[in-house]
KOLPA-820405 format. One record per atom (N, C-alpha, C): x, y, z. Coordinates in steps of 0.05 Angstrom, whole numbers, plus 5000, padded with zeros to 4 digits. Example, Ala and Ser with C-alpha at 12.3 -4.5 7.8 and 13.67 -1.06 7.14 Angstrom:
526448865156/524649105156/526449345156/525749555142/527349795143/525850015157/
END
This chain:
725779882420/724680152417/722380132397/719980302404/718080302378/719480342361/717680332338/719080282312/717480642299/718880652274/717680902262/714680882250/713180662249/710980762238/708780682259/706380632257/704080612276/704980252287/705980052276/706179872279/709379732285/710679692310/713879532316/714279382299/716479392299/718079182280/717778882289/718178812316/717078572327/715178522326/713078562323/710578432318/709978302290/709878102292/709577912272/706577772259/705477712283/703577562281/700977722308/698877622286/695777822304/694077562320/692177532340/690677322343/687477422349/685877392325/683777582328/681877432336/680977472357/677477292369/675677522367/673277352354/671277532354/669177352342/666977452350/663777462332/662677592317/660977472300/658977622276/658477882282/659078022313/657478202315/659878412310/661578452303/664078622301/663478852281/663579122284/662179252266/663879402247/667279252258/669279442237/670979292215/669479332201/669979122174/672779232162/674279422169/676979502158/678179382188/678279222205/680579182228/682779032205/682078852194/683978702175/685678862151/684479002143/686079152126/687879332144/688079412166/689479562177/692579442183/691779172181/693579002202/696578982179/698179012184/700378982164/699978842151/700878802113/700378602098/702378312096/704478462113/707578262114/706678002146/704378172162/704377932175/701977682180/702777522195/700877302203/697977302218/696077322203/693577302226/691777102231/691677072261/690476772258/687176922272/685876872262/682376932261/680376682276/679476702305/677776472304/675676612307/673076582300/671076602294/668276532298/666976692324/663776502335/661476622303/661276392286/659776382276/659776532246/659576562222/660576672196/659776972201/662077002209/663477282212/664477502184/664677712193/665177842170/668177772162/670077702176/672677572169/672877282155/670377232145/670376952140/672276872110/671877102090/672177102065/675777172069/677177312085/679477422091/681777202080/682777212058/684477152040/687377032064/687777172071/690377212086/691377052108/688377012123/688076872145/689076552150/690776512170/692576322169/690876062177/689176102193/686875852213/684775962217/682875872219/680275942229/678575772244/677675832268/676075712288/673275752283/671575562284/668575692285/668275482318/667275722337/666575622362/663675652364/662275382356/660675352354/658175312384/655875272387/654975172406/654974962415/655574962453/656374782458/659474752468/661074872458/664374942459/664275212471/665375222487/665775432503/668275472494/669075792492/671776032486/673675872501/673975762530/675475702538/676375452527/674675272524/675174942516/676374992491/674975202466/677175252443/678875302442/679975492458/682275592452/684075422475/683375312494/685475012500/685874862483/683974682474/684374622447/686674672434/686974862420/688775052404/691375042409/693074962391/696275092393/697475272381/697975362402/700075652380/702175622372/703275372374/705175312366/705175172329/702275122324/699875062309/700375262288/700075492296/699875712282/702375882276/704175812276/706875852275/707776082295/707276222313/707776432332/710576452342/710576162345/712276112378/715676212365/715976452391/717876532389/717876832374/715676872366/715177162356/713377312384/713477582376/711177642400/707977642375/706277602397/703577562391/701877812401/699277992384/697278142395/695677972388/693977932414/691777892410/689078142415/687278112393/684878282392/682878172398/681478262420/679478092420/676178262426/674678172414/672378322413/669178182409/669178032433/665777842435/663878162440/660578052427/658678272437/658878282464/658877992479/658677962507/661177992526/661578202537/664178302544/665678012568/663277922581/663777692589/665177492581/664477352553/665777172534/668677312528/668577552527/671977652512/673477612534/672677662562/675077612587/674877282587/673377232588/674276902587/675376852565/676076862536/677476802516/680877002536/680777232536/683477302549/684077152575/682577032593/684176862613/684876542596/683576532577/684876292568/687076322555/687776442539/690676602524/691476602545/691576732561/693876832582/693776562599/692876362591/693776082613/695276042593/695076042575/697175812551/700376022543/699476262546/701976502543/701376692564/702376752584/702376912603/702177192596/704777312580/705277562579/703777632550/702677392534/701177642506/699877882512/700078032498/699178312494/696778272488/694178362487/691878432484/690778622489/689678742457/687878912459/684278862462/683478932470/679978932480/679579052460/676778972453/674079192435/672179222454/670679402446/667679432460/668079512495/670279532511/669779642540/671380002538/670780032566/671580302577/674480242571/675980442562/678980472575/679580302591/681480262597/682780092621/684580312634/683580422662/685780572671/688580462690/688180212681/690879992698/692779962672/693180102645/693780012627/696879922631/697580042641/700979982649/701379752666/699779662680/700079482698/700079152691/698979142658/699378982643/699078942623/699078742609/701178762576/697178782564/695478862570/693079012564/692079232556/690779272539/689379552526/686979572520/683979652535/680879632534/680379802513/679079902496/678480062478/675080122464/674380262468/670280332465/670180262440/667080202427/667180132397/667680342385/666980582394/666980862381/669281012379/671480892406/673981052393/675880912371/674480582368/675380402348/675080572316/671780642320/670580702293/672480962288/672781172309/673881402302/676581532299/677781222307/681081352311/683081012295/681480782295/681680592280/683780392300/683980112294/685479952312/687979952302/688680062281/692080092280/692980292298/692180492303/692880672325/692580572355/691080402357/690080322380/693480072386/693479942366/695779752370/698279842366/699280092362/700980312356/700780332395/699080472411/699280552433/699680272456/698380122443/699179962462/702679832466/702379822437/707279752437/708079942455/707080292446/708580552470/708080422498/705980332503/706180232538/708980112538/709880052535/712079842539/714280052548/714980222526/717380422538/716480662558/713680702557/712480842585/712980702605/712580402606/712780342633/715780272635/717380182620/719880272627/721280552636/720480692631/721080942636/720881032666/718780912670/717481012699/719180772712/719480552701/721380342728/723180552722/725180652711/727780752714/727180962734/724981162739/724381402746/723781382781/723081122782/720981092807/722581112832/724581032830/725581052860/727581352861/727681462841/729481752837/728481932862/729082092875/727382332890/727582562880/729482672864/728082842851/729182792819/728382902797/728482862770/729383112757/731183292742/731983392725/729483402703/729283472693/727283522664/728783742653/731583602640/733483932620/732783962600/732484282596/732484272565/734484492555/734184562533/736684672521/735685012527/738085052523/738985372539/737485552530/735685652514/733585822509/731285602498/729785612527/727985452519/725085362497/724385362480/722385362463/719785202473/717185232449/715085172461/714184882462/716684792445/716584432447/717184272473/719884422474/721084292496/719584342523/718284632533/716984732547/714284382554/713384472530/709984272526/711784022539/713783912528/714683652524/714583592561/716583762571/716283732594/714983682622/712183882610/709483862625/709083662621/709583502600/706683262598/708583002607/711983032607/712782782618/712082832644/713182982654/712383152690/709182922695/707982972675/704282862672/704782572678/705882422656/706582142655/707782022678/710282142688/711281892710/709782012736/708182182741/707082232760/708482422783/708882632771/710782752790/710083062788/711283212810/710683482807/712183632808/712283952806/714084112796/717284112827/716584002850/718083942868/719883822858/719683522859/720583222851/720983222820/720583452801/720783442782/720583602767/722983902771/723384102765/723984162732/723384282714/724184342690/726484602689/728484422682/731284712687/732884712659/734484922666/736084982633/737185172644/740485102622/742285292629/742185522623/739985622606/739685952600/736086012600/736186262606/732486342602/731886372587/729186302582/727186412565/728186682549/727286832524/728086982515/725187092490/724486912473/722086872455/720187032465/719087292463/716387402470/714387162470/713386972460/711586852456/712586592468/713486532471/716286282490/715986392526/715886662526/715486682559/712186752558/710386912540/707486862548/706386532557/707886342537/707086062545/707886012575/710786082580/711585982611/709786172627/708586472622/707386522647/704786542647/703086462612/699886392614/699486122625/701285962619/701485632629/702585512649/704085772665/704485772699/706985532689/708385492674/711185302666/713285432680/713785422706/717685532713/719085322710/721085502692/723685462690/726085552711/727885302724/730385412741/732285342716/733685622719/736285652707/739085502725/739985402715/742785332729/744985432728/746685442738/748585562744/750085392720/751185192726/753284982703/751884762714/753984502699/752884252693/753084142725/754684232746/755384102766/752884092779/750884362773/748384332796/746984082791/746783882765/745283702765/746183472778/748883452791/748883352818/746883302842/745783462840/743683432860/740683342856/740483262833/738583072822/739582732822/737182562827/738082292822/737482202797/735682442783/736182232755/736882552734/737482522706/737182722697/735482682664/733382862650/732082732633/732982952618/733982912589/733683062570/731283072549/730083332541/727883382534/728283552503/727283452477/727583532455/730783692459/732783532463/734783592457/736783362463/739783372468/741983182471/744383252470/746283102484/748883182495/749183362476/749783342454/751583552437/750283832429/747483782449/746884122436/747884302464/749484252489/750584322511/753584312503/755184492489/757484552475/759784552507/761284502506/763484592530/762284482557/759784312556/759884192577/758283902581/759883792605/759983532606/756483372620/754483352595/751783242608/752182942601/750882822617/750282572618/748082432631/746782372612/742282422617/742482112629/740482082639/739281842647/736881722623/736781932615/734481822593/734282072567/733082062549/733382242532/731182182511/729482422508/726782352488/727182672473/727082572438/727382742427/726382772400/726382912385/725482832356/728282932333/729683042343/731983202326/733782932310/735382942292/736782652282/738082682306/739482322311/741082272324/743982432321/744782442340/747982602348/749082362371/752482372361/754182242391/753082372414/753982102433/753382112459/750382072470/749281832447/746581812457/747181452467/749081362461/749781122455/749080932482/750181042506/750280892528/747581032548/746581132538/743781232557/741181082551/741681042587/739880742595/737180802581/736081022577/733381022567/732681192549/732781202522/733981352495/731181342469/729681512472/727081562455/727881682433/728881732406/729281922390/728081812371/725882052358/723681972344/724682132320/726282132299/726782302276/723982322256/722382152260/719882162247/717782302252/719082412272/716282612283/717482902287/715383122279/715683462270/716883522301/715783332326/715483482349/715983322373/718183462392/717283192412/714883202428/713283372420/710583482439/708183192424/709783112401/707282902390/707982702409/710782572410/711782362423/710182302449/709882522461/708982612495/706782452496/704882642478/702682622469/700982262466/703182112452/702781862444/703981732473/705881852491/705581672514/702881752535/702581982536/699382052547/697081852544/697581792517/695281662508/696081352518/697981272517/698180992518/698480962550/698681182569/698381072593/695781152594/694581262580/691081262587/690581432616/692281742609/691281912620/690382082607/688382272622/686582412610/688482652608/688182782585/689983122584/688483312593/689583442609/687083622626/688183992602/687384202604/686984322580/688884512586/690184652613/691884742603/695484622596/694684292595/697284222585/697684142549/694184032543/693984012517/694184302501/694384452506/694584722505/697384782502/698084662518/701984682514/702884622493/701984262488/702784062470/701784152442/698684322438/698984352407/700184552404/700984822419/702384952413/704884822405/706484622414/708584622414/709084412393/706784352388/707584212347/707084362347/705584572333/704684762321/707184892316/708185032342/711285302331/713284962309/712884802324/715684622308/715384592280/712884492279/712384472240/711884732227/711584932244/710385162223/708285142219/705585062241/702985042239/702684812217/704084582223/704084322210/704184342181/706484552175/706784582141/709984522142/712684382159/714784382158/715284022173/715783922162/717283602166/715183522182/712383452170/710083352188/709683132185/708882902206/708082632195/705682552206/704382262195/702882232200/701382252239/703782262254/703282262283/702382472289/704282722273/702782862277/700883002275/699683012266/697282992247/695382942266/695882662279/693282562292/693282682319/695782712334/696182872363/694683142362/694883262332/694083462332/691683502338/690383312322/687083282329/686083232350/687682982358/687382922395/687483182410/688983342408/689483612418/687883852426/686983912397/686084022389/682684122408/681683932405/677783902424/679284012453/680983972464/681683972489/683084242500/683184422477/686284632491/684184842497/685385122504/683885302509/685185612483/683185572462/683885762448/683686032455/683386052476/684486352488/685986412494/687686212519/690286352519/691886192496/692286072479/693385992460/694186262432/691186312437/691686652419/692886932432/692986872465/694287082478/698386972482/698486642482/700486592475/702186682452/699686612425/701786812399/702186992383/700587172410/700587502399/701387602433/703587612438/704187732469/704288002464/703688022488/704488312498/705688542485/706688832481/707588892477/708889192485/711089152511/710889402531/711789642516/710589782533/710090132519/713990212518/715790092536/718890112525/719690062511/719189782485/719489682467/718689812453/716289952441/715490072424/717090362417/717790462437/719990752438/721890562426/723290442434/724990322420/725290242392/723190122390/722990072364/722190312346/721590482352/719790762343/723190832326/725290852346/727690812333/729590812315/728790472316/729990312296/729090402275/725690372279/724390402245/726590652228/727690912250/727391032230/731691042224/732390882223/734790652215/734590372201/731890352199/732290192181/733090122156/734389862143/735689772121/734189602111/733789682089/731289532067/732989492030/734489252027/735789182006/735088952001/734388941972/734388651966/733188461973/731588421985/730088392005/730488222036/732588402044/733388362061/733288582072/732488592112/731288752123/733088722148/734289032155/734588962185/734089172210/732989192233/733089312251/734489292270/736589452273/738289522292/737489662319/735989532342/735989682366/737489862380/740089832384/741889912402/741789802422/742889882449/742489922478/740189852487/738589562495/736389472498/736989362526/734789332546/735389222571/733388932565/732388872546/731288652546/731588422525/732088212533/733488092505/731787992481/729687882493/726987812473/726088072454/726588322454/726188532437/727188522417/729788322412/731088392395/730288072377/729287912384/727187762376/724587772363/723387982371/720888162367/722188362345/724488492346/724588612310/724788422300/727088342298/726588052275/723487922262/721787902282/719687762270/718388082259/718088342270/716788462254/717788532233/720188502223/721588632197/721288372183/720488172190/720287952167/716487972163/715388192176/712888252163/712688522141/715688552136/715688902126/715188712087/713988942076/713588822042/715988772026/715988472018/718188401998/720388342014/720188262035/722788122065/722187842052/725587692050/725187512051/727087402067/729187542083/729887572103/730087762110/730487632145/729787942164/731487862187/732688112207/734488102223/733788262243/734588222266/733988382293/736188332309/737888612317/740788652329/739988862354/742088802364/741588992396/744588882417/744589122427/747088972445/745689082475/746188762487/744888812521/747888532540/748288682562/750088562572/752388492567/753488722547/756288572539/756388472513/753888402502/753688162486/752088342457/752688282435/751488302409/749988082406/747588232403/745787932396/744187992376/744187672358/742687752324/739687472325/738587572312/736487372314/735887412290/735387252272/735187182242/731887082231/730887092203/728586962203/728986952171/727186792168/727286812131/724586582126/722786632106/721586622099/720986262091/722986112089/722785812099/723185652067/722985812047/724185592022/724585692009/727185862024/730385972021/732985772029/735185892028/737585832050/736185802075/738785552089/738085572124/739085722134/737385882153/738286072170/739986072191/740085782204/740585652230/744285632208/744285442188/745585422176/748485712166/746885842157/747686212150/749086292173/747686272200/748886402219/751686302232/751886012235/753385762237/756085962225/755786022199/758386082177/758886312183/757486472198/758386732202/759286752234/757486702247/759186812276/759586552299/760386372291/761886122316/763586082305/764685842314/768785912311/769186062324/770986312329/772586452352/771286712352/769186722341/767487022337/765286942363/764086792365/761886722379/760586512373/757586522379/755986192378/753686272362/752686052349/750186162332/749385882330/746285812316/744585612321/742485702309/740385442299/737785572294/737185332276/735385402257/732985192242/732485442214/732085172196/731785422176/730485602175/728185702188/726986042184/726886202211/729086042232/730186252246/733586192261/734486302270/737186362272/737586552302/739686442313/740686682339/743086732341/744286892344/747886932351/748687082369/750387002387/751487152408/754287232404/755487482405/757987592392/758587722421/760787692439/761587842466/763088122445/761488372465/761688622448/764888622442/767488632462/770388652462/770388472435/769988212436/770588082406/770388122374/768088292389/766388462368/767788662352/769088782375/770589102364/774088962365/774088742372/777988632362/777188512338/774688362330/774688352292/774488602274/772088802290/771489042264/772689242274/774189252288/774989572299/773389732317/774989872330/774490032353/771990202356/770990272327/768990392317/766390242302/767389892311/764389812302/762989782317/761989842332/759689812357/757490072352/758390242338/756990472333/754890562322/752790662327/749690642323/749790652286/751290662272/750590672242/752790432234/755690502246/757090242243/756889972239/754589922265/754089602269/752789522247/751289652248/747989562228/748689542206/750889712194/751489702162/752989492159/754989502179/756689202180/754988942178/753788932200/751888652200/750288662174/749688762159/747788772133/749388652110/752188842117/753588702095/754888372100/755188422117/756288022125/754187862116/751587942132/749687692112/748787862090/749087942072/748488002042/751087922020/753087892036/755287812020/755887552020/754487292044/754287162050/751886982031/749887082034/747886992018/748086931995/750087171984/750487231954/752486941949/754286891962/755486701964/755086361959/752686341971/750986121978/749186071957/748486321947/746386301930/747886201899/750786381901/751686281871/752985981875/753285791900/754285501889/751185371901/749685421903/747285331902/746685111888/
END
């Protein structure tokens, strides 16, 4: 599996060919300081002085790339038995493929990266990576040798994928804008389309700004019935999520790419990506995009920065360096239009009566805020108070309640360096009350109304009842948390 930073843990040793004419005098410093680089050299090169350097060749005139590096043992240079990159970068693009068919007579499968050509759009097809001087200068060769290791589990991915007919792409039961992005762009990667490679989940969309993305970005989602319908897929992929976030039922992925910490039941799945180092699995995507050296066309990069974007909190919550750079990759390419119509949706003229409402029920203590809808026929509304009562002055949490279908539903928010919300909710309504979930500055809970009124009585469902009730559970709760703090 890649490893967590720009550079695998297996890679040990570098094999750098080049000439005087190389114009990136930091390639060496990039290169890890723990490993081996062996440097040969047409002529006193800017690597000449390089402290570190295990051997050095000067291929002088007269000696042709190929006769040197036959010459040469790598066994010489201590390699054998580690894996080897080789970099290679003549002015004369000619001389650098002849130095790579000679490597590859003496080691078949080394990896090589190119300087100075176009892309390589065969990149998967072998242990190869072409790269321009300019995206050297602007994006640097540790990233470059970072994407080329990802080839490896891209093209694994796709052997596992290739003979499937159709593919699952699950994600977890109210889908978000990660998992959404994440999906488009694997859909992108193994080459498949929304037929042969449907994105489903056991519950819908709900997020005002979660379904502008699915219907500005033309993303459908099939809902399933239970776990049995994924019977009828030959493979199944889990997407920024894993077995254990599917409670009471029995999944079992064929592959699984995610960024969340590991959880049981990832153990025996044949093809298992979990990146805890990254804000997003939309970066992950992102870095396989790049390493199969397809182009992101704009309304999927559009997806993908949205979808770091909601995960880190506009890259201010558990960001790393990947992300960072996806972002930027991203970024030139999306379409800031509907991106700004993605995170300011809609807002129908029913909701607003509704809320017209609440406002004037609302609970403002401490600074804690809540709006109580009532009787809503839509469930994302009750989503939409929540986020506006965590814009009301001096909120540092905020809550949004409504009962639609049977069901009490709470959606939580808090201001992000406080208590966890996801956490808060957890302690109050799952166990035998209902289910709740979330991340620290938001929160959801589902309470079945009958359960509702056999905990608080026959009379808590009631338009002043509920709301005072629910205020006091999390205010007495908080208070709780806050004093073993």
């Amino acid at each position: 599996m890649v490893g967590t930073g720009y550079f695998p843990s297996i890679v040990t040793s570098y094999l750098v060919l080049g000439d005087q004419s190389w114009p990136v005098e930091s390639l060496l410093k990039s290169l890890p300081d723990d490993t081996e680089v062996i440097a040969w050299i047409d002529g006193k090169g800017w690597m000449g002085a390089r402290q570190r350097t295990v051997a050095r060749l000067q291929l002088n005139r007269g000696r042709s790339v190929e006769k040197a590096i036959s010459d040469w043992s790598l066994e010489e240079a201590q390699v054998e038995g580690q894996e080897t990159v080789a970099i290679v970068g003549f002015k004369d693009p000619e001389v650098s493929q002849q130095a790579i068919e000679a490597l590859r007579a003496k080691r078949a499968h080394i990896k090589v990266l190119q300087l100075g050509l176009d892309r390589s759009r065969a990149a998967l097809n072998n242990d190869k990576r072409s790269v321009r001087w300019d995206d050297v200068l602007s994006s640097g060769v540790d990233k470059e040798l970072q994407l080329l290791a990802i080839q490896d589990r891209v093209r694994d991915l796709r052997t596992l994928m290739k003979d499937a007919g159709r593919i699952a792409l699950l994600l977890q039961d109210d889908p978000d804008p990660d998992g959404l992005a994440s999906a488009l762009a694997l859909r992108k990667v193994l080459g498949r389309n929304a037929q042969t490679a449907p994105v489903v989940s056991f519950g819908r969309i709900t997020r005002p700004e979660n379904m502008a993305m699915s219907h500005l970005l033309d993303i459908e989602v099939e809902v399933l019935p239970n776990e049995r319908a994924l019977q009828e897929f030959d493979r199944v992929v889990l997407i920024d999520c894993q077995p254990s976030f599917f409670k009471g039922r029995d999944i079992r992925p064929d592959a699984i790419l995610d960024h969340h910490p590991r959880a049981p039941g990832t153990r025996d799945v044949a093809f298992c990506e979990i990146r805890e180092d990254l804000g997003a699995t939309a970066t992950l995507l992102t870095q396989y995009l790049r390493a199969a050296q397809i182009e992101v066309p704009q309304r999927l990069a559009t997806a993908l920065l949205y979808g770091i974007k909601a995960d880190t909190l506009l890259l201010n919550r558990e960001v790393s360096e990947r992300d960072l750079d996806a972002f930027v990759y991203l970024y030139p390419r999306i379409n800031g239009n509907t991106l700004r119509r993605i995170e300011r949706p809609e807002l129908p003229l029913a909701y607003l009566g509704v809320l017209r409402k609440a406002l004037g029920r609302m609970i403002i203590e401490d600074g804690l805020v809540l709006l109580y809808l009532g009787e809503v026929t839509r469930e994302e509304w009750i989503a939409q108070a929540a986020d506006f009562a965590m814009q009301v002055e001096g909120a540092q949490w905020a809550l949004g309640a409504g009962i639609i279908d049977g069901r009490v539903v709470i959606s939580g928010r808090n201001c992000g360096h406080i208590q966890h919300c996801g956490e808060l909710f957890k302690q109050l309504f799952n166990s035998d009350l209902g289910c709740a979930g979330g991340h620290r500055t938001m929160a959801k809970a589902i309470v079945k109304t009958d359960k509702w009124r056999a905990r608080f009585g026959a009379k808590s469902l009631g338009a002043t009842q509920l709301p005072r009730m629910l205020f006091e559970m999390v205010r007495k709760a908080l208070a709780e948390r806050a004093a073993h703090a």
